[in-house]
C-alpha positions as CSV (number, residue, x, y, z in Angstrom):
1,X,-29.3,0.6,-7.4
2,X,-28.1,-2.2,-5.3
3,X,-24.9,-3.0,-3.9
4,X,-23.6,-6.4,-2.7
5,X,-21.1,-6.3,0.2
6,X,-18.4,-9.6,0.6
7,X,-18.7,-10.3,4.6
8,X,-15.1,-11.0,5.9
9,X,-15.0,-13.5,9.1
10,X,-13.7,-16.5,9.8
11,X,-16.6,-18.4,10.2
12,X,-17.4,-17.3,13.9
13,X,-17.4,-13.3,13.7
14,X,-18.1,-10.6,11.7
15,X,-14.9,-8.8,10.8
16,X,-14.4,-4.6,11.2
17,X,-13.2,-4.2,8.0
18,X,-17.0,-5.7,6.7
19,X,-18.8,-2.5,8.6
20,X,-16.6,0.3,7.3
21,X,-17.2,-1.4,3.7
22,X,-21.2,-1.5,4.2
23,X,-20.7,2.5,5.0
24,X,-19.1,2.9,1.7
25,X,-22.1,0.3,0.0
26,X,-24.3,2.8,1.2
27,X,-23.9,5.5,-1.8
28,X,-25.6,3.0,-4.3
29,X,-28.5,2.4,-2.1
30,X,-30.0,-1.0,-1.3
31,X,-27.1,-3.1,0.5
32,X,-27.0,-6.7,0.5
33,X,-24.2,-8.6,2.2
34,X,-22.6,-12.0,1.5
35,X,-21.8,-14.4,3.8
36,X,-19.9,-17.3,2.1
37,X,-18.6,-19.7,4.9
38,X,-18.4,-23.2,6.5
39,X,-20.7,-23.6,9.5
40,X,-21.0,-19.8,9.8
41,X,-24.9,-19.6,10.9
42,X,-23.6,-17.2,13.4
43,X,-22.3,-15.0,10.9
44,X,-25.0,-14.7,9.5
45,X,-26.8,-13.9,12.5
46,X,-24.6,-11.1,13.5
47,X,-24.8,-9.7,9.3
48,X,-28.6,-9.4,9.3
49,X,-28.2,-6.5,12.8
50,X,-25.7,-4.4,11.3
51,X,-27.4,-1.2,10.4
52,X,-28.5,-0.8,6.6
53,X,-28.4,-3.7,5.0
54,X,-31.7,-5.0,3.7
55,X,-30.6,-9.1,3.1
56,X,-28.1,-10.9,4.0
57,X,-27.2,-14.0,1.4
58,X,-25.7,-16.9,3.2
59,X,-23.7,-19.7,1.2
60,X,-22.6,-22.1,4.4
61,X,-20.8,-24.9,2.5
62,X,-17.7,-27.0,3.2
63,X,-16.4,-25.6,-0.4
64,X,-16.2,-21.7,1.5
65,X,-14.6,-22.9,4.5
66,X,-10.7,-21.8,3.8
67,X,-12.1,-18.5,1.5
68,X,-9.9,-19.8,-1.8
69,X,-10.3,-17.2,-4.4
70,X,-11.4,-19.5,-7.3
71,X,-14.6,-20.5,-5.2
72,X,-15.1,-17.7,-4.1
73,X,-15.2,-16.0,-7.5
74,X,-17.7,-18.4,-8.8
75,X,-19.9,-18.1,-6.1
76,X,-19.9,-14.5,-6.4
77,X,-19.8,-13.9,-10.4
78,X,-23.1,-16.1,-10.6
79,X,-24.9,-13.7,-8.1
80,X,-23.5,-10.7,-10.5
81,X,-26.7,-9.9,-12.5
82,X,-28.5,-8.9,-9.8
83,X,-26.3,-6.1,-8.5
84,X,-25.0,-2.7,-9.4
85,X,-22.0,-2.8,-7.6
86,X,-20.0,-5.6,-5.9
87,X,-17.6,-4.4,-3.0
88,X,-15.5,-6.3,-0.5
89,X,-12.7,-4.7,1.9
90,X,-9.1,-4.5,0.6
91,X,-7.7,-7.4,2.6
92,X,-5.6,-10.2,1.8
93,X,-9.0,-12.0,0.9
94,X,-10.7,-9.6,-1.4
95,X,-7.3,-9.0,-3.0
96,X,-7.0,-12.7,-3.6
97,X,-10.8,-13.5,-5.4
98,X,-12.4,-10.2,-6.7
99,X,-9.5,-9.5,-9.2
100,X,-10.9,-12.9,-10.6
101,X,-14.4,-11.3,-10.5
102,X,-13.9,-8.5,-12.2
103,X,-12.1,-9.9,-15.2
104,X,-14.8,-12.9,-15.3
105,X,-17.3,-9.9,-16.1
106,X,-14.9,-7.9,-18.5
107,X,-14.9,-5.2,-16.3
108,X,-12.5,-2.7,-14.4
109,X,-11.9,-3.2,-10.7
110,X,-11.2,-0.1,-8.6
111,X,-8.7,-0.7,-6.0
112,X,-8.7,0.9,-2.5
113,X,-11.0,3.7,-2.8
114,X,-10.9,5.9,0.3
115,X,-14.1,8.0,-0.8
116,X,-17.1,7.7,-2.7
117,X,-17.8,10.8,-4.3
118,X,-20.8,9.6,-6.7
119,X,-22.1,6.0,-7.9
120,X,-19.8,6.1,-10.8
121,X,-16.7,8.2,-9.1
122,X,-13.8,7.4,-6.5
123,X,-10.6,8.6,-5.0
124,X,-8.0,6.3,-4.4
125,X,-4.6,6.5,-3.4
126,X,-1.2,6.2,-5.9
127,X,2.3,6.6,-5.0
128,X,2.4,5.2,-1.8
129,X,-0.5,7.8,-0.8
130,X,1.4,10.8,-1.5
131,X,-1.3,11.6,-4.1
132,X,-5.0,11.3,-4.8
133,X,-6.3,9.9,-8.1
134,X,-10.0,10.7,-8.8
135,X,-11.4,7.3,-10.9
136,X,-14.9,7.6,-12.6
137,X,-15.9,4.2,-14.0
138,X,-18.2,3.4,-17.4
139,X,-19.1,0.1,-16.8
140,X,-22.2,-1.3,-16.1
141,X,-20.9,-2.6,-12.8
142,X,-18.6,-1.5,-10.4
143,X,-16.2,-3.7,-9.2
144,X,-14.5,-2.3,-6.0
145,X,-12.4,-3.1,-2.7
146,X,-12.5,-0.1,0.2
147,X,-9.9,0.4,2.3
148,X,-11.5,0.3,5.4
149,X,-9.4,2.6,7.9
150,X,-10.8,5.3,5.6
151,X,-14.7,4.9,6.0
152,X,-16.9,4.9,9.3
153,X,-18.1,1.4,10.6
154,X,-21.1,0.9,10.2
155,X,-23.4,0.2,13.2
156,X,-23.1,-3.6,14.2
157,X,-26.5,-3.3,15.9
158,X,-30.1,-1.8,14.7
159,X,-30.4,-3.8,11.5
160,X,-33.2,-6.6,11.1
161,X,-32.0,-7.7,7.6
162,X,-34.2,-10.6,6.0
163,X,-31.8,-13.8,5.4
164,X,-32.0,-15.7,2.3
165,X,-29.8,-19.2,1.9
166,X,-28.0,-19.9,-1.1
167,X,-26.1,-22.7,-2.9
168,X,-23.3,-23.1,-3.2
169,X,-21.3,-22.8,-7.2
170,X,-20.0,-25.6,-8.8
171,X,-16.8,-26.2,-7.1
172,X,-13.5,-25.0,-9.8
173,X,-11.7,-28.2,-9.5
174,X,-8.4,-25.9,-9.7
175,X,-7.1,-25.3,-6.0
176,X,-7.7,-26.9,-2.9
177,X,-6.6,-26.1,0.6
178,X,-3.5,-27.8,2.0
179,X,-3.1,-26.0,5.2
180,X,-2.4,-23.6,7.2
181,X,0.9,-22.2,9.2
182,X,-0.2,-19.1,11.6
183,X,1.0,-17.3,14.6
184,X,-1.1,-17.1,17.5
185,X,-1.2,-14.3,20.0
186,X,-3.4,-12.9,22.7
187,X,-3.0,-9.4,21.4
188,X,-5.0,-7.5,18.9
189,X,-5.1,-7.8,15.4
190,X,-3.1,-5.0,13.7
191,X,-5.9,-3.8,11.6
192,X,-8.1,-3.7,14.5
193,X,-6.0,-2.4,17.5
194,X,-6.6,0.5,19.0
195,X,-3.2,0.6,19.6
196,X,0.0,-0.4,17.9
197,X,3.4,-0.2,18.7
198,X,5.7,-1.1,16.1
199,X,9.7,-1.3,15.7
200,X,12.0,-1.1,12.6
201,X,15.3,-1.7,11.5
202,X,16.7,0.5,14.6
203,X,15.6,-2.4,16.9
204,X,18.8,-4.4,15.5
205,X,17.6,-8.1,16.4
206,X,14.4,-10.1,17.0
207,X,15.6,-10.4,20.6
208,X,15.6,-6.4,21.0
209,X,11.9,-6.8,20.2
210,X,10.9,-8.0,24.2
211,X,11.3,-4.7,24.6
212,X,8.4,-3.3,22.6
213,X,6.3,-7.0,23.7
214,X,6.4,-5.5,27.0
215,X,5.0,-2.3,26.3
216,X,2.6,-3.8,24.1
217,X,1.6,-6.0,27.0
218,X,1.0,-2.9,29.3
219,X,-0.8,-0.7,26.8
220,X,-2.8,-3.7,25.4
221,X,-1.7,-2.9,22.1
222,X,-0.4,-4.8,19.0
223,X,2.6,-5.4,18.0
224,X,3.8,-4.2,14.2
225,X,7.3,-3.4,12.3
226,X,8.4,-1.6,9.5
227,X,9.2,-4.3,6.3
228,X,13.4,-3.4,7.0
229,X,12.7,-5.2,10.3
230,X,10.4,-7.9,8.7
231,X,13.5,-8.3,5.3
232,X,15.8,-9.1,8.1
233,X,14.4,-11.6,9.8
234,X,13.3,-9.7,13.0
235,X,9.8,-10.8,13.2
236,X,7.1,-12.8,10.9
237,X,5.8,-11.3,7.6
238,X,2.6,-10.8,9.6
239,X,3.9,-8.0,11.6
240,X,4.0,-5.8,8.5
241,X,3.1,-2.3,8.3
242,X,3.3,-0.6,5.1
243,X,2.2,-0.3,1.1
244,X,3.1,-4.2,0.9
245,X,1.9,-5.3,4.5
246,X,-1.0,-4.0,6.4
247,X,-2.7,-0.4,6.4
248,X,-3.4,0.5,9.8
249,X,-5.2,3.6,11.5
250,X,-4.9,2.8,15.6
251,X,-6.2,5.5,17.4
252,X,-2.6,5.7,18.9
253,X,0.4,4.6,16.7
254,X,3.9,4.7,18.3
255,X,6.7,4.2,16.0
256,X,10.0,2.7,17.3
257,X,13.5,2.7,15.2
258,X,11.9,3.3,12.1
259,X,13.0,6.1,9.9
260,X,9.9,6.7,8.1
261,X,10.3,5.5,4.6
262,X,7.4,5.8,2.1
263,X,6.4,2.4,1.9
264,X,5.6,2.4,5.8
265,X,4.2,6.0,6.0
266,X,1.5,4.6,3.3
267,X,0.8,2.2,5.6
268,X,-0.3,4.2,9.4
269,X,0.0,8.0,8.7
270,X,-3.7,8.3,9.2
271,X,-3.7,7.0,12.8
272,X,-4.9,9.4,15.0
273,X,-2.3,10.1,17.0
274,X,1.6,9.5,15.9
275,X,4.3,9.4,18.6
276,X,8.1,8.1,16.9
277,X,11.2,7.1,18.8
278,X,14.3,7.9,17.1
279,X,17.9,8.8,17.3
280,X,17.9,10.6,14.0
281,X,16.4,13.9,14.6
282,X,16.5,14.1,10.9
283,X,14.3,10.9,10.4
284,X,11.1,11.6,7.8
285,X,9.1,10.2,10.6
286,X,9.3,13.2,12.8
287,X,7.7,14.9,9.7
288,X,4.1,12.6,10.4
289,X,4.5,12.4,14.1
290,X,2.6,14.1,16.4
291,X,5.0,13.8,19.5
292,X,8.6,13.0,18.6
293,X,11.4,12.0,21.0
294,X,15.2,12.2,20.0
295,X,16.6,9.6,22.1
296,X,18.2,5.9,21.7
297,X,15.9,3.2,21.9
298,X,17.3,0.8,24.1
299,X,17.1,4.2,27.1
300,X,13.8,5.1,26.0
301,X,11.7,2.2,25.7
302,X,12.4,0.4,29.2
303,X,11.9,3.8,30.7
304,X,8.5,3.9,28.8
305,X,7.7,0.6,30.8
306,X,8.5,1.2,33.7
307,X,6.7,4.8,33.7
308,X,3.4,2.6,32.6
């Protein structure tokens, strides 16, 4: 069997997300990898040395430069016949153009798996993760994203993949890009950060939220909130944490104001280590913390800082 593997980057580097969703490729055997991108030679570079992966397609064309879903579903749908399985990682990208893929082939798309257990079976999580469905799929192909905070990376380095060029599909005519609004900053990105500090509802205003940035800045750590802070207007959608923003598994995750609702607990409760601030000892977040301090906010935080 042979599996291809959507690369996410952004046309300069290899994403995370790409390794821990080769690891999961791995269970159908051969493991090709896509690169669909504009001026992304280097991508391709980096794709053929990550450890198992025996090609590496590369599609550089100006119509792959902004990742819209329709192109990239055409691009990949015409590759289809040549592959048992198609997987890409569960981000805002492979949510957006495999959907399109999978009905395009008349088949059923498995969403989020968090194990492999065969080539036809998966577990994935339902109700906000607080259970486990087991899915085993009849189709001829298997059409999957993988939540990548559940799988090992794979090894960037060790690979000597062979490197094949492709064209590009016939563009769809049906979306073009228009641009792009995004917020910069110097600290990690959520779903790669080691270490992520986020605040909720309890932080009261977007102001109140220098006091987490400077924490953040002394731990080198990113910056996140629950989606009561993010409804109110305290930071940018971006900042999300949660069933309907980003799943996260830092190796240290400390939790600031935020009660603990389901929707955010689906989100970071298997980060490695769980520390929650809180003034309600009767929070549900205590219940997935590992260290849990009773205590305002606005005392604890700044004395956090200063201790660092």
């Amino acid at each position: 069997m042979t599996a291809l593997v959507f690369v996410e980057h952004d046309n300069a580097e290899v994403k995370d997300a790409t390794l821990a969703t080769v690891t999961a490729a791995k269970t159908f055997g051969d493991v090709h990898l896509l690169v669909a991108g504009s001026g992304c030679a280097s991508v391709g570079d980096a794709a053929t040395k990550i450890d198992g992966v025996s090609k590496v397609l590369v599609a550089d064309d100006a119509l792959y430069e902004h990742a819209l879903a329709e192109e990239l579903a055409n691009l990949v749908i015409g590759l289809a016949d040549s592959y048992d399985a198609i997987l890409a990682p569960a981000t805002t990208t492979g949510k957006n153009f495999l959907p399109r893929v999978a009905a395009a082939l008349d088949m059923a798309q498995i969403s989020d798996i968090i194990e492999v257990v065969s080539e036809d079976t998966f577990k994935r999580p339902i109700y906000a993760g607080n259970a486990i469905a087991t899915v085993q799929s009849s189709d001829a192909k298997k059409i999957i994203t993988v939540r990548a905070t559940a799988f090992d990376k794979a090894s960037a380095e060790g690979g000597s993949a062979a490197v094949e060029t492709i064209s590009a599909a016939a563009g769809s005519g049906v979306s073009s890009f228009v641009g792009a609004e995004l917020s910069k900053s110097d600290r990690p990105e959520l779903t790669s950060a080691k270490i992520i500090i986020s605040g909720g509802r309890g932080m009261g205003s977007g102001e109140n939220f220098a006091l987490i940035d400077a924490v953040a800045d002394k731990l080198g750590a990113a910056v996140g909130a629950s989606r009561a802070a993010v409804d109110a207007g305290f930071v940018p959608n971006d900042y999300q944490v949660g069933q309907t923003g980003k799943i996260v598994a830092p190796e240290l995750y400390i939790a600031v104001g935020i009660s603990g609702a389901i929707q955010h607990l689906a989100g970071m409760k298997d980060s490695k280590v769980i520390v929650a601030i809180n003034k309600d000892e009767e929070a549900p977040i205590f219940q997935v913390a590992d260290y849990g301090l009773v205590a305002d906010l606005f005392d604890a935080v700044p004395e956090l800082e200063k201790a660092l």
